[in-house]
Backbone bond lengths (Angstrom), bond angles and torsions (degrees), N, CA, C in turn:
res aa  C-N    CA-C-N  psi(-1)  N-CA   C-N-CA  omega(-1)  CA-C   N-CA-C  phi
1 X - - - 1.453 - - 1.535 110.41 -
2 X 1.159 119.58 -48.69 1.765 131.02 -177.08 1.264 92.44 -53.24
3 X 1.625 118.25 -65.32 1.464 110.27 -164.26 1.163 137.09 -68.25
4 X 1.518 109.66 -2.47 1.779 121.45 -179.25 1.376 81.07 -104.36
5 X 0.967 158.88 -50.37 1.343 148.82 -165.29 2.153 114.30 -69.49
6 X 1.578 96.91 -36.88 1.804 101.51 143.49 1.498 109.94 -66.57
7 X 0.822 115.10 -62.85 1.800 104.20 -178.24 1.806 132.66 -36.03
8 X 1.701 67.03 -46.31 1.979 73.74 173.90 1.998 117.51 -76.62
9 X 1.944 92.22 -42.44 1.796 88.12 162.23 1.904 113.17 -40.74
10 X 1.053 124.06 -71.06 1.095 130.02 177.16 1.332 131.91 -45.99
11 X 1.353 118.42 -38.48 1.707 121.48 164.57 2.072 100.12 -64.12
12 X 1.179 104.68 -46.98 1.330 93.28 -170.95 1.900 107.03 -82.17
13 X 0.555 126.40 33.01 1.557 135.81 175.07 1.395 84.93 -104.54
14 X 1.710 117.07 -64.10 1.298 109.35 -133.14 2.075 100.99 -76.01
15 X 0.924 91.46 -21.50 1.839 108.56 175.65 1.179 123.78 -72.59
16 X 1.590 115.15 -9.23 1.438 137.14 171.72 1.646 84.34 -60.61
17 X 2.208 98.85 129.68 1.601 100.13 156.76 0.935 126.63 -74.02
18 X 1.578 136.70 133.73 1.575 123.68 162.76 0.909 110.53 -55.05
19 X 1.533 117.65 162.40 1.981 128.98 156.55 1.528 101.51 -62.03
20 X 1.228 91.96 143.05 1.882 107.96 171.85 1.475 94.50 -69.43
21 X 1.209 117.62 169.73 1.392 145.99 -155.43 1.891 87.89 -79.47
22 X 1.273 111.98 164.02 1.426 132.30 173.27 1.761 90.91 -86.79
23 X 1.361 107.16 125.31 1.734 95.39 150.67 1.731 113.88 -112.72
24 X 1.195 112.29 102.68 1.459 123.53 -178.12 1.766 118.20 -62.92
25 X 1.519 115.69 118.87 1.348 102.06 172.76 0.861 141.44 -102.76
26 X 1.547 131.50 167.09 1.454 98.76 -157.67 1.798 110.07 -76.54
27 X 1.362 117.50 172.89 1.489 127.44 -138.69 1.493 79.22 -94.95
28 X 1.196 137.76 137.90 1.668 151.64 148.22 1.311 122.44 -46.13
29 X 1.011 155.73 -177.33 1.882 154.87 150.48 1.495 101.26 -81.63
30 X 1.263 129.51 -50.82 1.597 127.87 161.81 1.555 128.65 -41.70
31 X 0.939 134.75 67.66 1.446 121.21 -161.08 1.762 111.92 -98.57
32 X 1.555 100.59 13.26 1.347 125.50 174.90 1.551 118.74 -38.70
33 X 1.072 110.75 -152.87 1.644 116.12 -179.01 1.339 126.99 19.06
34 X 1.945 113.52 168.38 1.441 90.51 -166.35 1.455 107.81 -97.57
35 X 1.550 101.96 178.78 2.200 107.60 -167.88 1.769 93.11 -77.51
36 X 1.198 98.14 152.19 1.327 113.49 160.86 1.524 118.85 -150.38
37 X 0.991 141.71 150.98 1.357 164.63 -138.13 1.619 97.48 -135.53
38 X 1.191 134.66 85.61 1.376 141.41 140.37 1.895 133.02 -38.38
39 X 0.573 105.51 89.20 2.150 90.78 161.87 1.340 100.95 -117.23
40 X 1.317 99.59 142.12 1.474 112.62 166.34 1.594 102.86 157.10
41 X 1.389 125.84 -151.54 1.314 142.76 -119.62 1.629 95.25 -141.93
42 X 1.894 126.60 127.53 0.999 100.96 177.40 1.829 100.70 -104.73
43 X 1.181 109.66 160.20 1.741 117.46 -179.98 1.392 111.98 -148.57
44 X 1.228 79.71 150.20 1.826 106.01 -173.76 1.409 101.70 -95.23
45 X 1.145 105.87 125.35 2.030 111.37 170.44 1.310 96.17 -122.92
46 X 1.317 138.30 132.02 1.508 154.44 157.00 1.371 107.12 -68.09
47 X 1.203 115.94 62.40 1.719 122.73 158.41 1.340 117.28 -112.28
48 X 0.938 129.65 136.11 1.926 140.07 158.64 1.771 80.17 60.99
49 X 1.676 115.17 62.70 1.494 106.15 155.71 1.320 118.11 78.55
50 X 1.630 107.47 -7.50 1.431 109.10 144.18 1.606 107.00 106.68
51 X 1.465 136.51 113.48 1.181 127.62 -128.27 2.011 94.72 -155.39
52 X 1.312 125.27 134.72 1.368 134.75 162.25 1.378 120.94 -96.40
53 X 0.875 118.81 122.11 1.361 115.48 -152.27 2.423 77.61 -132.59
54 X 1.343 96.31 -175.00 1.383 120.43 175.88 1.391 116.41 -140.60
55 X 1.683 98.49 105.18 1.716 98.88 -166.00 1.986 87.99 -86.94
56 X 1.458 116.34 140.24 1.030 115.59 167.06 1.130 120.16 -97.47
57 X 1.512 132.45 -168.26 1.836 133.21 -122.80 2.348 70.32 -116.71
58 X 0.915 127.07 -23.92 1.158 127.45 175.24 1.567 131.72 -100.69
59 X 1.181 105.29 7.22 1.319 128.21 -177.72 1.460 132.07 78.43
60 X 1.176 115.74 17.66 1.278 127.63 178.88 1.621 114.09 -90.05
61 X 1.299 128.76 119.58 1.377 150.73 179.38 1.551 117.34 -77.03
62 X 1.438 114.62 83.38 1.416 116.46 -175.69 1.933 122.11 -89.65
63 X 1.362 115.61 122.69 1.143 104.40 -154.56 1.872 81.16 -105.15
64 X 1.821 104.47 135.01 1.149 95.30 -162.17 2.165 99.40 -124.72
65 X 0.950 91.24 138.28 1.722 102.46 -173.33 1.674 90.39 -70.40
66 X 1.273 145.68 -83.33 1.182 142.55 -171.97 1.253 137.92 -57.02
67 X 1.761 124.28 4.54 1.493 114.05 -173.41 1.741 121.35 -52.73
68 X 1.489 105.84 116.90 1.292 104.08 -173.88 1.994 99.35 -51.31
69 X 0.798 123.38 -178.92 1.746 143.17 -174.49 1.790 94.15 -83.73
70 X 0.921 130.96 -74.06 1.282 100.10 -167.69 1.234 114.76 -115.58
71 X 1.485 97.56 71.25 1.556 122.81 125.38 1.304 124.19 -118.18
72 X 1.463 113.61 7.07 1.406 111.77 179.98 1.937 106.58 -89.93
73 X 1.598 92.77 88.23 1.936 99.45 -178.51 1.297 99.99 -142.61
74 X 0.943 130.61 119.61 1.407 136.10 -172.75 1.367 102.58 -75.37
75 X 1.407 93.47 159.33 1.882 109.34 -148.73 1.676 133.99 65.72
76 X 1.313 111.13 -26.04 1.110 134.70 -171.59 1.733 109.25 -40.18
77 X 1.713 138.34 122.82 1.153 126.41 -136.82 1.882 69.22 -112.10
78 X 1.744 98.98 137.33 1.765 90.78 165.54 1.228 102.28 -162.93
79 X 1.455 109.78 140.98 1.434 107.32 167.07 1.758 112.77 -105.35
80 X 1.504 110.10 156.50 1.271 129.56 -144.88 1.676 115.11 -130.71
81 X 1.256 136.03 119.26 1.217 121.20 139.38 1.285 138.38 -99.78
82 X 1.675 130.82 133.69 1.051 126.85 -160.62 1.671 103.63 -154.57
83 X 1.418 83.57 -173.80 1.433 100.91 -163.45 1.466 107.48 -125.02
84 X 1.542 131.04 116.37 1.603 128.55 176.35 1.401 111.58 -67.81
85 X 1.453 113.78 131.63 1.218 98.98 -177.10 1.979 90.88 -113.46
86 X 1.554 85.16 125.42 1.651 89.93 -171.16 1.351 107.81 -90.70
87 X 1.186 109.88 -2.97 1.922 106.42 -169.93 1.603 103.39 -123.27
88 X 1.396 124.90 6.96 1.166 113.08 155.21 1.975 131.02 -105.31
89 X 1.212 88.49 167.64 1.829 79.61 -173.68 1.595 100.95 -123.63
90 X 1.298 105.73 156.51 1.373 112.09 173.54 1.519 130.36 -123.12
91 X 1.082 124.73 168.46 1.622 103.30 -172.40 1.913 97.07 -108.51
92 X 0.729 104.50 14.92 1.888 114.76 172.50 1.917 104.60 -73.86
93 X 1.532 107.41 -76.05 1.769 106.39 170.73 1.505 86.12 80.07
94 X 1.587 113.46 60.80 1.522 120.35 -179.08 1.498 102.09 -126.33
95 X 1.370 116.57 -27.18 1.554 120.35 -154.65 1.537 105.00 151.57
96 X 1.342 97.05 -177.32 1.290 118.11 -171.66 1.541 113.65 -56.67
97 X 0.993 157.53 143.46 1.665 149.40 160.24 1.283 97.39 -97.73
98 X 1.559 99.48 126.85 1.318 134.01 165.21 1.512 116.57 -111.65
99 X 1.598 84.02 154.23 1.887 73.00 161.85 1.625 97.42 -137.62
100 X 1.328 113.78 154.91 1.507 120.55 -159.25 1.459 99.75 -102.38
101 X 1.340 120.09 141.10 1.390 132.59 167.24 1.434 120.96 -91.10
102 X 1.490 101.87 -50.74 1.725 104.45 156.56 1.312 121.52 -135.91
103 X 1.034 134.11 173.10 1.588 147.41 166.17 1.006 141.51 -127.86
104 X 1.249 144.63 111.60 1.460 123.13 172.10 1.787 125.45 -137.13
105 X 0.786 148.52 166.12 1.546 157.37 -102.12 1.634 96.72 -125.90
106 X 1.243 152.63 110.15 1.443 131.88 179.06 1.325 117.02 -105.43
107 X 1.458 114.62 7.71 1.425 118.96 169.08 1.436 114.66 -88.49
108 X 1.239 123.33 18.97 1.615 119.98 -163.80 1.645 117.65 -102.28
């Protein structure tokens, strides 16, 4: 009994998904503002020509200067590290502007 019940701990470990890979970007000349750690959801809003922003798991709407290209898919679940940039402005008026250091995919 113990040992099918180890067996099954262990089959289901092994079926656990990994995290998709980090994709690191390259580093900016600004390395200003403070780090933040994103999860959440990326989305498309059709404002000022149409804009991807990163809605997070708390509701905060991050409008981000660097999304590599394919992550720009709406709905897309991802967690994020980045950087607030407190002294710039944007013409979006979505959220905070960030710029991301890495990214990676959490549906994988």
């Amino acid at each position: 009994m113990r040992l099918t019940a180890l067996a099954t701990i262990i089959a289901l470990g092994a079926c656990t998904p990994k995290p998709a890979p980090w994709v690191v970007l390259p580093a900016t000349a600004d390395t200003s503002g403070s780090r933040l750690t994103i999860v959440g959801t990326v989305r498309y809003t059709d404002v000022e020509g149409g804009v991807y922003t990163i809605r997070s798991e708390d509701g905060i709407n991050y409008d981000t200067t660097n999304l590599p290209t394919e992550f720009k898919r709406d709905g897309l679940a991802v967690e994020a590290e980045a950087r607030k940039q407190e002294t710039m402005a944007g013409i979006h008026q979505v959220g905070p502007i960030v710029t991301l250091t890495r990214i990676r995919n959490r549906q994988e």
